[in-house]
mmCIF file of the N, C-alpha and C atoms, coordinates in Angstrom:
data_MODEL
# 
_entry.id   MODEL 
# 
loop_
_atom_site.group_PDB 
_atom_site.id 
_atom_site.type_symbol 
_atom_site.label_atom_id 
_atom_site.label_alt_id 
_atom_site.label_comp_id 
_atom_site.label_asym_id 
_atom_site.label_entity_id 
_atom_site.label_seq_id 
_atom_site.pdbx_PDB_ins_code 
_atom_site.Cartn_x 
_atom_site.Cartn_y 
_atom_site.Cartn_z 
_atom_site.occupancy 
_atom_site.B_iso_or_equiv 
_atom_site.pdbx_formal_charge 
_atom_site.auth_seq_id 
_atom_site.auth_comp_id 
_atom_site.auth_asym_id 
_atom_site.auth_atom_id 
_atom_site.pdbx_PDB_model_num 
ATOM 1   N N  . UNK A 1 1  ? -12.324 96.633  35.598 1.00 0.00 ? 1  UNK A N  1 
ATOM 2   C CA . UNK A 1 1  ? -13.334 97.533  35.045 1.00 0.00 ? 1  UNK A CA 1 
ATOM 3   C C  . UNK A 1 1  ? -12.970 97.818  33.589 1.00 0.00 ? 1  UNK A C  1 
ATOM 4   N N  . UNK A 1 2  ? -13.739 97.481  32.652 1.00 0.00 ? 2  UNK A N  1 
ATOM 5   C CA . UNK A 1 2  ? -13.650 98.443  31.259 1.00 0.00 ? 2  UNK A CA 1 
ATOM 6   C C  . UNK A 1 2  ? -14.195 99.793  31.147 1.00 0.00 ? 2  UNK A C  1 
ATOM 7   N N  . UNK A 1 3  ? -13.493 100.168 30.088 1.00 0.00 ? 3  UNK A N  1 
ATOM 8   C CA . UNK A 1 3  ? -13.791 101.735 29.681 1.00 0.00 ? 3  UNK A CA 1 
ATOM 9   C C  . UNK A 1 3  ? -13.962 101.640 28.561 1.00 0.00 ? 3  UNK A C  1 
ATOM 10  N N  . UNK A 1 4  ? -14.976 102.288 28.044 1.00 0.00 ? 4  UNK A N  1 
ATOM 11  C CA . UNK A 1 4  ? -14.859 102.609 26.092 1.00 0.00 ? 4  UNK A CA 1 
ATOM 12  C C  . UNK A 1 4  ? -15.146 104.158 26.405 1.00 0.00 ? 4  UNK A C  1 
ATOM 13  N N  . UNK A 1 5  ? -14.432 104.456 25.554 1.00 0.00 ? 5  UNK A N  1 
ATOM 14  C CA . UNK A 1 5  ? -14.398 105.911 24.955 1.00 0.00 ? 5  UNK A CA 1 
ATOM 15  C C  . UNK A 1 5  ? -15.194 106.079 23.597 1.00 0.00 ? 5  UNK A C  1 
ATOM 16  N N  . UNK A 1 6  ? -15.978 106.863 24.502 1.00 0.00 ? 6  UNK A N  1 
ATOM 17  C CA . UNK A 1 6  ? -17.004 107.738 23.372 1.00 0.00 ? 6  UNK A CA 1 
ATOM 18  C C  . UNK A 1 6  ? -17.291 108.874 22.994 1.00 0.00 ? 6  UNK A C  1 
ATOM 19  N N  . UNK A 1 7  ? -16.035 109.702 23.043 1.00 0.00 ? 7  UNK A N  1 
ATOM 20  C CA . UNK A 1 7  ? -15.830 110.535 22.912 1.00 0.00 ? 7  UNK A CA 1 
ATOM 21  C C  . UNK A 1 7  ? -15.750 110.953 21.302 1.00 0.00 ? 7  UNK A C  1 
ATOM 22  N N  . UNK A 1 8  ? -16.603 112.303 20.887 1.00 0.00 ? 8  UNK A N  1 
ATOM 23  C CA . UNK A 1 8  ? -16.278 112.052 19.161 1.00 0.00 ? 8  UNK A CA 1 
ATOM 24  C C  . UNK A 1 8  ? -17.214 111.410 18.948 1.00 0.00 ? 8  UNK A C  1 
ATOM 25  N N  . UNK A 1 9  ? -18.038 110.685 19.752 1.00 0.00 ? 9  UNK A N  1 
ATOM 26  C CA . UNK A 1 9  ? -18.891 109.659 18.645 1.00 0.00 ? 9  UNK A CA 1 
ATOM 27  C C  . UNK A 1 9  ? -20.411 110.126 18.561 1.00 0.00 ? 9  UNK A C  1 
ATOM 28  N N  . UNK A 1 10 ? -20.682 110.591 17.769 1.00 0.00 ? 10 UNK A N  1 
ATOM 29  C CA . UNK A 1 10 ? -22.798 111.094 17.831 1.00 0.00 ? 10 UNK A CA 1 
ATOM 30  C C  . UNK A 1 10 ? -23.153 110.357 17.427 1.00 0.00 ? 10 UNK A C  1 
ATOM 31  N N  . UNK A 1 11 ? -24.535 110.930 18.218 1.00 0.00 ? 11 UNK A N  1 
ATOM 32  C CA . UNK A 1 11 ? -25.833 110.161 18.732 1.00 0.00 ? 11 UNK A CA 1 
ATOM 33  C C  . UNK A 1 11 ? -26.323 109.692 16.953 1.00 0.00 ? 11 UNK A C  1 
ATOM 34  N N  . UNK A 1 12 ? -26.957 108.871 17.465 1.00 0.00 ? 12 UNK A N  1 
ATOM 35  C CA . UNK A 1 12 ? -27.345 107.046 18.321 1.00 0.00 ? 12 UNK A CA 1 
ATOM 36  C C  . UNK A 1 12 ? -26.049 106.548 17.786 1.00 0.00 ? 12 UNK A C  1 
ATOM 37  N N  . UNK A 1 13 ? -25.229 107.112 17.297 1.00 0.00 ? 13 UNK A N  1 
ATOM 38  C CA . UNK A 1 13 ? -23.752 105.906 17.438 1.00 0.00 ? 13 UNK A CA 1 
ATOM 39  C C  . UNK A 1 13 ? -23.650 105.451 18.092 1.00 0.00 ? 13 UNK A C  1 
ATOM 40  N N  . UNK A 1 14 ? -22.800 106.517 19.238 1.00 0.00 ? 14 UNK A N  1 
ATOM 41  C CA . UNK A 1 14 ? -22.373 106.264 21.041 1.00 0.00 ? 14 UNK A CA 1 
ATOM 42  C C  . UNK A 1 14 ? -22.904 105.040 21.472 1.00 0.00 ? 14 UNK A C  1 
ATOM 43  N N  . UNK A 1 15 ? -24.930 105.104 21.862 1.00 0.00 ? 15 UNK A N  1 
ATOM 44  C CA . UNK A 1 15 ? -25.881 104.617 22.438 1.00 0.00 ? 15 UNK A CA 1 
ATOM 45  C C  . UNK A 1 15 ? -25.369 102.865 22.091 1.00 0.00 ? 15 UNK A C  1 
ATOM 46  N N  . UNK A 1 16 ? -25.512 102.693 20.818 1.00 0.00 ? 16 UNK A N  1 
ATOM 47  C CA . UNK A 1 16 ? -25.404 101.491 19.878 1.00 0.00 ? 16 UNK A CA 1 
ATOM 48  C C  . UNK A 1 16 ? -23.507 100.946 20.495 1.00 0.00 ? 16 UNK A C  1 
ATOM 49  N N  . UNK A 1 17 ? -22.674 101.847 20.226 1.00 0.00 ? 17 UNK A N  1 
ATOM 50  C CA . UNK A 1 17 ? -21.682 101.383 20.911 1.00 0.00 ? 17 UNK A CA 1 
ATOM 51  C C  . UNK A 1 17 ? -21.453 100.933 22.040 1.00 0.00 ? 17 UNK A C  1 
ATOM 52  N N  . UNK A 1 18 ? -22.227 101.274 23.426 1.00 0.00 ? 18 UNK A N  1 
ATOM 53  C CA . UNK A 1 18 ? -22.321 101.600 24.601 1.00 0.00 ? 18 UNK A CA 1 
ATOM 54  C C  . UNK A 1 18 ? -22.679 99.819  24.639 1.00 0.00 ? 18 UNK A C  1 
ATOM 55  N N  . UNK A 1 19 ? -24.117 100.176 23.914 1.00 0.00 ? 19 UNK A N  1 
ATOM 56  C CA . UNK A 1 19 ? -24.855 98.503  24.092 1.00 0.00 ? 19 UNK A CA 1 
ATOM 57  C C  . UNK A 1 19 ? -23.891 97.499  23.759 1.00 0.00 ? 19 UNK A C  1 
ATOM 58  N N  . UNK A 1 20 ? -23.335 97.546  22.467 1.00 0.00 ? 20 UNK A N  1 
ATOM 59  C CA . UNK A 1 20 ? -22.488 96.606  22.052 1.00 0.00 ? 20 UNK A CA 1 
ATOM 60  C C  . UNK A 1 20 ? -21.199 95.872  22.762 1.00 0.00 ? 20 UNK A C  1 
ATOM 61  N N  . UNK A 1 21 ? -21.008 97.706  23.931 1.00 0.00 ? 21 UNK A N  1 
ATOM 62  C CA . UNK A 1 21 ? -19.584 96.879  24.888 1.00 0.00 ? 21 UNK A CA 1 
ATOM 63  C C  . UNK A 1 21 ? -20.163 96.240  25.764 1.00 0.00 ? 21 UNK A C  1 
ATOM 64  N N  . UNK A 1 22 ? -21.938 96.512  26.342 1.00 0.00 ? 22 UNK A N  1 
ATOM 65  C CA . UNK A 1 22 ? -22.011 95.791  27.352 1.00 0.00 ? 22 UNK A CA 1 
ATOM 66  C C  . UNK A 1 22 ? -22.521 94.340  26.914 1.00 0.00 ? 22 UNK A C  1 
ATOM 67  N N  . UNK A 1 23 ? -22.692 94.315  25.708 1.00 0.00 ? 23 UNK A N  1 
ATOM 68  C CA . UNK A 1 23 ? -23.118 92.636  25.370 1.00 0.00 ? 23 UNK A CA 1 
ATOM 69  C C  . UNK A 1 23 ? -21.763 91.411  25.487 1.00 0.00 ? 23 UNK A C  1 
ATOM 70  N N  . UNK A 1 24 ? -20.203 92.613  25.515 1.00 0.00 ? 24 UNK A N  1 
ATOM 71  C CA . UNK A 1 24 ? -19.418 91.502  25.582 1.00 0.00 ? 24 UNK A CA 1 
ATOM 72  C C  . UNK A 1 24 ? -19.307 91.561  26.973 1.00 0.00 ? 24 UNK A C  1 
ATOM 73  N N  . UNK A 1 25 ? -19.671 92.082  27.830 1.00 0.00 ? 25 UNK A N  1 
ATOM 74  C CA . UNK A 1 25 ? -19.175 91.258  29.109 1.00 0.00 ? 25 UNK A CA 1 
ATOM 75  C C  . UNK A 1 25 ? -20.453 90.874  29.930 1.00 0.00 ? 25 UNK A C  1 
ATOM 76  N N  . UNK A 1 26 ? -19.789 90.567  31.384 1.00 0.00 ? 26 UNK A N  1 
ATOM 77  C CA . UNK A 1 26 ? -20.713 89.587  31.871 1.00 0.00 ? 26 UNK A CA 1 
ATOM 78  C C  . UNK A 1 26 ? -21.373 90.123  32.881 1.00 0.00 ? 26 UNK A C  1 
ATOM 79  N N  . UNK A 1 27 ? -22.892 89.768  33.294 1.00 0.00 ? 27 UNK A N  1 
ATOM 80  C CA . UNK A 1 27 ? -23.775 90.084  33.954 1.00 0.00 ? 27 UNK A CA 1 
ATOM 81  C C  . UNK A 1 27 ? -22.814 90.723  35.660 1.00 0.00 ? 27 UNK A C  1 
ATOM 82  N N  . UNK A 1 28 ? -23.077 92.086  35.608 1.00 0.00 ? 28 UNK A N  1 
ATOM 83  C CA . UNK A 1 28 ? -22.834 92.479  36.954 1.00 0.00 ? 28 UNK A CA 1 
ATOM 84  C C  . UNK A 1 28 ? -21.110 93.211  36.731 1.00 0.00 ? 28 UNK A C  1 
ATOM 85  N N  . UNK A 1 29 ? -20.779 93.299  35.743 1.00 0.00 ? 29 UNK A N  1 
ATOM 86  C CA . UNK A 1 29 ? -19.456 94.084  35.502 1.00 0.00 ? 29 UNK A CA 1 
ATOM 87  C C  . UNK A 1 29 ? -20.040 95.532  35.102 1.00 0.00 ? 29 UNK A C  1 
ATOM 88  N N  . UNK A 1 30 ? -18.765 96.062  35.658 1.00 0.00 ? 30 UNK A N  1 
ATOM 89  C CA . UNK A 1 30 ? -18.696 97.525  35.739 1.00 0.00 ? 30 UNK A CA 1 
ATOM 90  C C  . UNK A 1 30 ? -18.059 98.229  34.492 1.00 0.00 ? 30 UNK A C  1 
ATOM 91  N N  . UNK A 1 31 ? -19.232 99.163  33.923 1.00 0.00 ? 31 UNK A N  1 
ATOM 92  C CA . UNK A 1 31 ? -18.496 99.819  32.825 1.00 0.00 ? 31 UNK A CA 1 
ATOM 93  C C  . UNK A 1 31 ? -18.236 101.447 32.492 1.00 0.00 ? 31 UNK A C  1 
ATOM 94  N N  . UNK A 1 32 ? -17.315 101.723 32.282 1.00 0.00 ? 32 UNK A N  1 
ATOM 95  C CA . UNK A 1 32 ? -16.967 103.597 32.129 1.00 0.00 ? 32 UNK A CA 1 
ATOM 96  C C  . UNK A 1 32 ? -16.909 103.660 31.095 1.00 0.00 ? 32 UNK A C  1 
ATOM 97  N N  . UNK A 1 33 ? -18.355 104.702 31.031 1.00 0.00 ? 33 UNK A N  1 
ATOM 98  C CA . UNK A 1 33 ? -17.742 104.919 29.412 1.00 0.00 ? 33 UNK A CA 1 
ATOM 99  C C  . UNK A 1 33 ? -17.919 106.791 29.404 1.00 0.00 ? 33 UNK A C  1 
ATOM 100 N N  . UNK A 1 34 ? -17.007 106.837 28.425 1.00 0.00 ? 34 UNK A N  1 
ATOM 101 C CA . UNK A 1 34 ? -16.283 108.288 28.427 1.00 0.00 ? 34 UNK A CA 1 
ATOM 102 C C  . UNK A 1 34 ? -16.735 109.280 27.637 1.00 0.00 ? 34 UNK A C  1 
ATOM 103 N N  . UNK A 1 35 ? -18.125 110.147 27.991 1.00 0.00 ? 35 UNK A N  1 
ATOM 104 C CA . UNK A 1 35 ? -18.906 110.624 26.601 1.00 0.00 ? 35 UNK A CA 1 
ATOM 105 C C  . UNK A 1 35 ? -18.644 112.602 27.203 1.00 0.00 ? 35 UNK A C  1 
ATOM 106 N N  . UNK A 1 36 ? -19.063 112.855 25.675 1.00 0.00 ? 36 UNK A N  1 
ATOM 107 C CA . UNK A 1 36 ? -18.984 114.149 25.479 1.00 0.00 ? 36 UNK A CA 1 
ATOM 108 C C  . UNK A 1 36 ? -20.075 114.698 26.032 1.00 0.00 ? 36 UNK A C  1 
ATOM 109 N N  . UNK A 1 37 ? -20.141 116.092 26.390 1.00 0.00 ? 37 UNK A N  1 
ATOM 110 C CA . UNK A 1 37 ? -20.899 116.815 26.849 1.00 0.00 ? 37 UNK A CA 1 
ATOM 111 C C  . UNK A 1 37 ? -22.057 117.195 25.743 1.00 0.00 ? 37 UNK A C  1 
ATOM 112 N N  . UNK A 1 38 ? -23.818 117.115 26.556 1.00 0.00 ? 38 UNK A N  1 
ATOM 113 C CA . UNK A 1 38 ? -24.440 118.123 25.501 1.00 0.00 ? 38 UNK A CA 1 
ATOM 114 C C  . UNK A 1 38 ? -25.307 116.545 25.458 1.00 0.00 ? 38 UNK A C  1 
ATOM 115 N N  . UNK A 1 39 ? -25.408 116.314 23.645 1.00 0.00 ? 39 UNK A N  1 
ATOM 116 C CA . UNK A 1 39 ? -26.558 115.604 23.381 1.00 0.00 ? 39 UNK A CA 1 
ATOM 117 C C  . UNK A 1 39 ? -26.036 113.729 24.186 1.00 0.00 ? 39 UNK A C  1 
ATOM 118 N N  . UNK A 1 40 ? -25.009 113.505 23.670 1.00 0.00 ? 40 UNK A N  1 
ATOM 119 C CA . UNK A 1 40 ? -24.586 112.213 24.603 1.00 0.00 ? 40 UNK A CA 1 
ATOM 120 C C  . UNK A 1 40 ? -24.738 111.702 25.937 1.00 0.00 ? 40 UNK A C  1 
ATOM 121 N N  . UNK A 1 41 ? -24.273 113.119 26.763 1.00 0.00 ? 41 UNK A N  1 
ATOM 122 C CA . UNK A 1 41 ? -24.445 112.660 28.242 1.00 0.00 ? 41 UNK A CA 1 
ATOM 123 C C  . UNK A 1 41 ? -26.231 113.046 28.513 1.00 0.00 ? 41 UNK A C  1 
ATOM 124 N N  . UNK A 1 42 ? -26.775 113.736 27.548 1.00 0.00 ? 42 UNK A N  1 
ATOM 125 C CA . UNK A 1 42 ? -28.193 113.079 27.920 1.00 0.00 ? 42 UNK A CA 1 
ATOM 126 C C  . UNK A 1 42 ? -29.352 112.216 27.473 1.00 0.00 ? 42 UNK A C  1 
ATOM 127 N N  . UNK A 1 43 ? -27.996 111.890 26.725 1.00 0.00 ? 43 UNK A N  1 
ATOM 128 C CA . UNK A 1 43 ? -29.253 110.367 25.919 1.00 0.00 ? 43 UNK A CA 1 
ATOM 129 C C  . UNK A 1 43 ? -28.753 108.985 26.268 1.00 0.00 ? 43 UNK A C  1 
ATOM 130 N N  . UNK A 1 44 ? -27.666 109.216 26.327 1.00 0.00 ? 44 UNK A N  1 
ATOM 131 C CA . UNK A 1 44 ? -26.842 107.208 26.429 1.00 0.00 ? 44 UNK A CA 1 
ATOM 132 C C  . UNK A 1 44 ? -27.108 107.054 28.098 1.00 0.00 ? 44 UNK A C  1 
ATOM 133 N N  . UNK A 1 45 ? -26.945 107.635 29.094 1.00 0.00 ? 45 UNK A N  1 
ATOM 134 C CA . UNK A 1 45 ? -27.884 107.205 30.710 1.00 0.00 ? 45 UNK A CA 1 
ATOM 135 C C  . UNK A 1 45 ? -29.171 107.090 30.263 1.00 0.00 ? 45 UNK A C  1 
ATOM 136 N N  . UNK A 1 46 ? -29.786 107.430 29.833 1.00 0.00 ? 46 UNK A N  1 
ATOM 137 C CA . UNK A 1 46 ? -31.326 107.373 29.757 1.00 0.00 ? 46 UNK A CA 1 
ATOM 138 C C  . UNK A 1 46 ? -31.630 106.294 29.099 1.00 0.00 ? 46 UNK A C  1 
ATOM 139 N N  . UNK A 1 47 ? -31.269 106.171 28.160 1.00 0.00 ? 47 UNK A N  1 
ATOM 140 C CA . UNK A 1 47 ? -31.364 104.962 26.766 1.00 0.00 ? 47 UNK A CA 1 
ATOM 141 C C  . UNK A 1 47 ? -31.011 103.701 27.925 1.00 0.00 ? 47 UNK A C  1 
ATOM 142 N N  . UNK A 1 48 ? -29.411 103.867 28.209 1.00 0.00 ? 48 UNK A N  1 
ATOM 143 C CA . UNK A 1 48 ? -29.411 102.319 29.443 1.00 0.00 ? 48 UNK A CA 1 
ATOM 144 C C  . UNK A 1 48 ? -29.891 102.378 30.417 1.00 0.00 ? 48 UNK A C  1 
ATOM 145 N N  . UNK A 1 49 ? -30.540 103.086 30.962 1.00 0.00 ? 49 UNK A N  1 
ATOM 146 C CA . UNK A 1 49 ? -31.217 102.556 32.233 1.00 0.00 ? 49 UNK A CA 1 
ATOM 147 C C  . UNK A 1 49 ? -32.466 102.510 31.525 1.00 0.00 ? 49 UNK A C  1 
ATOM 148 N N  . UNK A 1 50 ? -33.017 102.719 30.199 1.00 0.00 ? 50 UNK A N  1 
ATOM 149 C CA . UNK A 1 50 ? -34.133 102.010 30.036 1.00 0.00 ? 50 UNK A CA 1 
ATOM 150 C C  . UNK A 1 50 ? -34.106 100.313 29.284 1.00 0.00 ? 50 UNK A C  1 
ATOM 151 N N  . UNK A 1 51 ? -33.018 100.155 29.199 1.00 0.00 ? 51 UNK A N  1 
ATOM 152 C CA . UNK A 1 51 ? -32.651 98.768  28.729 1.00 0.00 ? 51 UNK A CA 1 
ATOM 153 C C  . UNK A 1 51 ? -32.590 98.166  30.010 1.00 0.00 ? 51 UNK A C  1 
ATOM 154 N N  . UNK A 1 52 ? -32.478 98.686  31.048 1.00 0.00 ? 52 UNK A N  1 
ATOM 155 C CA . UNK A 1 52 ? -32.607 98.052  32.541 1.00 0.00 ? 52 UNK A CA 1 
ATOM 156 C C  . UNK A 1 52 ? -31.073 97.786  33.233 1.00 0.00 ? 52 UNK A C  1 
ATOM 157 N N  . UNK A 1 53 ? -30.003 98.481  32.521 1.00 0.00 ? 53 UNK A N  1 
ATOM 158 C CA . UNK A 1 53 ? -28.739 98.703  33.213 1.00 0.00 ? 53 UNK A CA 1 
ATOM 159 C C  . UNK A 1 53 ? -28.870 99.875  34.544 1.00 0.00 ? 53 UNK A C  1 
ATOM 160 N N  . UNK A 1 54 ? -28.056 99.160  35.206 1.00 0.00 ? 54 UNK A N  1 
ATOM 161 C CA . UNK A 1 54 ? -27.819 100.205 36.397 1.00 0.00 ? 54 UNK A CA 1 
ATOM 162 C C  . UNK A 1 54 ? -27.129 100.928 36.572 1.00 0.00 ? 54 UNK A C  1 
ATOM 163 N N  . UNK A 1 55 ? -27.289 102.865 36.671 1.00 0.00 ? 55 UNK A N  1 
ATOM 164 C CA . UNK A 1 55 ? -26.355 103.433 36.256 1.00 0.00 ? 55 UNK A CA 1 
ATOM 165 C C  . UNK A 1 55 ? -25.472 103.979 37.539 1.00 0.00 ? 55 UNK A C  1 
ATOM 166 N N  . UNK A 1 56 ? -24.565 103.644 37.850 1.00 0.00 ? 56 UNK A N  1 
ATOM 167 C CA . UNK A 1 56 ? -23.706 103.752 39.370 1.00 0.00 ? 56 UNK A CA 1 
ATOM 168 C C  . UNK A 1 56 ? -22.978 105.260 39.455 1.00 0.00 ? 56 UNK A C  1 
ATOM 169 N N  . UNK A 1 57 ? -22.982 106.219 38.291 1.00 0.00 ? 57 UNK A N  1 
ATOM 170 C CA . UNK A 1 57 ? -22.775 107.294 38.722 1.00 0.00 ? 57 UNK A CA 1 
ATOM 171 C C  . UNK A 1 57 ? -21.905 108.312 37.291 1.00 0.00 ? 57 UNK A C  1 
ATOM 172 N N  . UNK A 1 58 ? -22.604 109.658 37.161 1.00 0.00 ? 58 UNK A N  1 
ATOM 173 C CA . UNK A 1 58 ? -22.035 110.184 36.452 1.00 0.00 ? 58 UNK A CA 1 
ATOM 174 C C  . UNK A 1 58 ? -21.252 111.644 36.849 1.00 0.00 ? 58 UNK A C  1 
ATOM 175 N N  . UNK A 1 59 ? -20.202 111.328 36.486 1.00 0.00 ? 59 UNK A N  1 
ATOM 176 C CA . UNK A 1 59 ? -19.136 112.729 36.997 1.00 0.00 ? 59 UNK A CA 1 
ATOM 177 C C  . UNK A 1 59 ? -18.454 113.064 35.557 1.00 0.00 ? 59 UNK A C  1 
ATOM 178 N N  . UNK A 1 60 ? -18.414 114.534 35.566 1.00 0.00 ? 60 UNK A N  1 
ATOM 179 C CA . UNK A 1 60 ? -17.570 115.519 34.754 1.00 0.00 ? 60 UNK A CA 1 
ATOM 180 C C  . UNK A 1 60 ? -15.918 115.669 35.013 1.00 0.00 ? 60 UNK A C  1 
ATOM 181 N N  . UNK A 1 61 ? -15.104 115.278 34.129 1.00 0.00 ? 61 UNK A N  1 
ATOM 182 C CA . UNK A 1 61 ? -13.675 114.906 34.469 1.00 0.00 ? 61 UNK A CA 1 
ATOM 183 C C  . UNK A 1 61 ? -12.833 116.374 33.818 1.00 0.00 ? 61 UNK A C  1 
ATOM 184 N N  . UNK A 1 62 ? -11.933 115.921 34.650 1.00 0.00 ? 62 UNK A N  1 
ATOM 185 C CA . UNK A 1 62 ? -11.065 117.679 34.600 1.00 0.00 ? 62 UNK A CA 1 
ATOM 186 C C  . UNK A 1 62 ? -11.302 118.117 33.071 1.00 0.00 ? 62 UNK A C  1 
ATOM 187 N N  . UNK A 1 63 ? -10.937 117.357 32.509 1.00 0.00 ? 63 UNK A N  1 
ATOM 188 C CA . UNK A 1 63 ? -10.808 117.571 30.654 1.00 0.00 ? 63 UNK A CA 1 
ATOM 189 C C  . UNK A 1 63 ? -11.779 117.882 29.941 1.00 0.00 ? 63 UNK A C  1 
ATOM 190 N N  . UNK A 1 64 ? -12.849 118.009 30.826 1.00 0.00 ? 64 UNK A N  1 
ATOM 191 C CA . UNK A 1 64 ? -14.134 118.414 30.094 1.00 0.00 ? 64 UNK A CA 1 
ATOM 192 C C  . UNK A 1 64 ? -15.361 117.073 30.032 1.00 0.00 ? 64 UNK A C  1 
ATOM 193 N N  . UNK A 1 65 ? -14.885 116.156 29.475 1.00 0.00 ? 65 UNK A N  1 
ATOM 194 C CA . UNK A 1 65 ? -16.026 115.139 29.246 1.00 0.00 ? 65 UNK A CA 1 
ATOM 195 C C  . UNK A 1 65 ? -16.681 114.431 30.303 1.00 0.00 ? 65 UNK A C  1 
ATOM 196 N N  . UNK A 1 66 ? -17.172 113.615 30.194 1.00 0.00 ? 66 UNK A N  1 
ATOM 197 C CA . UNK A 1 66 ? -18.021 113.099 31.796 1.00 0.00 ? 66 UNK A CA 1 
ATOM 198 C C  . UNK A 1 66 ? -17.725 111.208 31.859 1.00 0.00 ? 66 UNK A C  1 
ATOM 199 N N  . UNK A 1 67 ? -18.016 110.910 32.658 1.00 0.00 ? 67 UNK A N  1 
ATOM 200 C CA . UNK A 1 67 ? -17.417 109.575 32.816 1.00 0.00 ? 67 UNK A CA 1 
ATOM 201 C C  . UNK A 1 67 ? -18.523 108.791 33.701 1.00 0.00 ? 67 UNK A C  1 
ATOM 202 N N  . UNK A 1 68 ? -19.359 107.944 32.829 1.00 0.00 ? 68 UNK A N  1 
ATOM 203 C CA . UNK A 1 68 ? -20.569 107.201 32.850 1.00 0.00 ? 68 UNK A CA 1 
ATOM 204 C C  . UNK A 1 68 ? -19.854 106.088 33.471 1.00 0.00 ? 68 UNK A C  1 
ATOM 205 N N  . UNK A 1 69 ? -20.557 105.612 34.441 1.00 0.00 ? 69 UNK A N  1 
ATOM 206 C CA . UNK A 1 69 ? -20.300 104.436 35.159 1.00 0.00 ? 69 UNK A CA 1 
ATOM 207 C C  . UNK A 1 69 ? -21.718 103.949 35.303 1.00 0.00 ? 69 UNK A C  1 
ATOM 208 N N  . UNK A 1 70 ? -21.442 102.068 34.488 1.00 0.00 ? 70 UNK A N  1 
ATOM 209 C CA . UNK A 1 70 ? -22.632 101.381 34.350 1.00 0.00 ? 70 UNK A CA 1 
ATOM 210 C C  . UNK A 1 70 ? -22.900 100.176 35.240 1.00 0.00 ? 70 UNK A C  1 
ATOM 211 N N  . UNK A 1 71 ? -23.207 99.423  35.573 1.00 0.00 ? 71 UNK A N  1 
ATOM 212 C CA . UNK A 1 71 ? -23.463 97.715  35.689 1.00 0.00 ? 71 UNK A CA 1 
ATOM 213 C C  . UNK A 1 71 ? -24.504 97.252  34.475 1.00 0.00 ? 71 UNK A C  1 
ATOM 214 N N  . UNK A 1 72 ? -23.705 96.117  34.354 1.00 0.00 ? 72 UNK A N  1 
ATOM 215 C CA . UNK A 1 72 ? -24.867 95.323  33.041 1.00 0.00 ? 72 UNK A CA 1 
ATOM 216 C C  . UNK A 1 72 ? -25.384 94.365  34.128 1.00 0.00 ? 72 UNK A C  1 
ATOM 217 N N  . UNK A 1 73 ? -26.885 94.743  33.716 1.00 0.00 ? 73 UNK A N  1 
ATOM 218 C CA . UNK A 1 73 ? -28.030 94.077  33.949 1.00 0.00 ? 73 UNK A CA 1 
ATOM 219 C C  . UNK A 1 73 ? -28.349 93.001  33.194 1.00 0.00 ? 73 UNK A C  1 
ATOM 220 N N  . UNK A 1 74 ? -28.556 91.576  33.213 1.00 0.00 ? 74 UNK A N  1 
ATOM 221 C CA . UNK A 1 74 ? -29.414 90.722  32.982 1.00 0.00 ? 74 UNK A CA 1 
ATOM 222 C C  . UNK A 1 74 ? -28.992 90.849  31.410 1.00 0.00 ? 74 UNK A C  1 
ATOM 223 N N  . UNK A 1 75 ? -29.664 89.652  30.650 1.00 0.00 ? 75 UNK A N  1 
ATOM 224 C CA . UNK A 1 75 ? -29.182 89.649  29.221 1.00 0.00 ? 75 UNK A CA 1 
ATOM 225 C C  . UNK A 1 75 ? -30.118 89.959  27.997 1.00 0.00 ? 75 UNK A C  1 
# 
């Protein structure tokens, strides 16, 4: 599984980063990515599941931030 940390990073940065890790890997890999609370965790799920990624689950981690779990969809 990869992780990118996106923590620190504002919007549409994050979003644009997010896309960019899932263009390097391969159809059907699993990705965590590690975003801040507030405007991030409600734009970068929304943004990829409208690019047609599948989003497998979002949880809030002891430390505060939340931890996006993706599948890349199709190319």
């Amino acid at each position: 599984m990869h992780t990118v940390d996106l923590r620190g990073v504002c919007c549409p940065t994050n979003f644009v980063k997010a896309k960019l890790a899932l263009e390097m890997v391969d159809e059907g890999t699993v990705v965590e990515l590690l975003l801040n609370d507030g405007e991030p965790v409600k734009n970068v799920p929304r943004s990829l599941k409208g690019e047609g990624h599948k989003l497998l689950g979002l949880k809030q981690a002891e430390e505060g931030h939340y931890v996006l779990t993706i599948e890349k969809v199709g190319e």
